[in-house]
N, C-alpha and C positions, 0 to 999 in steps of 0.2 A: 666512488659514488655512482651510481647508476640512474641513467636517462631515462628508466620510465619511470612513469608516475606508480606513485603510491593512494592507497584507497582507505577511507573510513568508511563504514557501512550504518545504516540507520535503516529498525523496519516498525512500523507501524499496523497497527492493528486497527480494522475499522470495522464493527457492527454493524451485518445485512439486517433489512429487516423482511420478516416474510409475510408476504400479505396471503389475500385470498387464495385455497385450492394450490399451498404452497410455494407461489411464485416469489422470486427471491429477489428484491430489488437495492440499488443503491442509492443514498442521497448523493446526486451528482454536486448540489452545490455543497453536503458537508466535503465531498473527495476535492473536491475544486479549491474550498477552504485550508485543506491540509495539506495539498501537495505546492502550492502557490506561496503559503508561512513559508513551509520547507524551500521551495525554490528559491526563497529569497534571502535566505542563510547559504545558500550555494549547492543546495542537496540536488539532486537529478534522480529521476524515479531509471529504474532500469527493470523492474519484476515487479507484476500482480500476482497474487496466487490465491484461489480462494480454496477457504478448508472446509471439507466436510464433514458434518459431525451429527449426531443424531440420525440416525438411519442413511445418510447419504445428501441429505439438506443441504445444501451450505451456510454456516451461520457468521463467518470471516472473511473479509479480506486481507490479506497481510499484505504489504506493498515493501517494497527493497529498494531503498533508495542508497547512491555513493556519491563524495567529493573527494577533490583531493586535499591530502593531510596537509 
């Protein structure tokens, strides 16, 4: 049996929205709401990444969370 830890992965997908003259904003209190549920199951965020889509926009954020198995 081996002493390191093992990982389960969990990612989340979270709608920007874009406001005026294309500026790409977050709701901080929905990100706050999701990752705070998750952290209390035991998740840990380790990766943001946002996607771009439609000409270069971003319309995603995906978030990469792990715990151990």
């Amino acid at each position: 049996m081996s002493d390191r830890p093992t990982w389960e992965y969990l990612t989340l997908t979270m709608k920007l929205n874009i406001g005026l003259l294309g500026a790409v904003k977050v709701d901080g209190d929905d990100l706050n709401r999701a990752l705070n549920a998750r952290g209390a199951e035991g998740w840990e965020l380790v990766s943001a990444v946002d996607c771009n889509q439609l000409g270069g926009a971003s319309q995603v954020l995906v978030l990469v969370l792990k715990r151990p198995r």
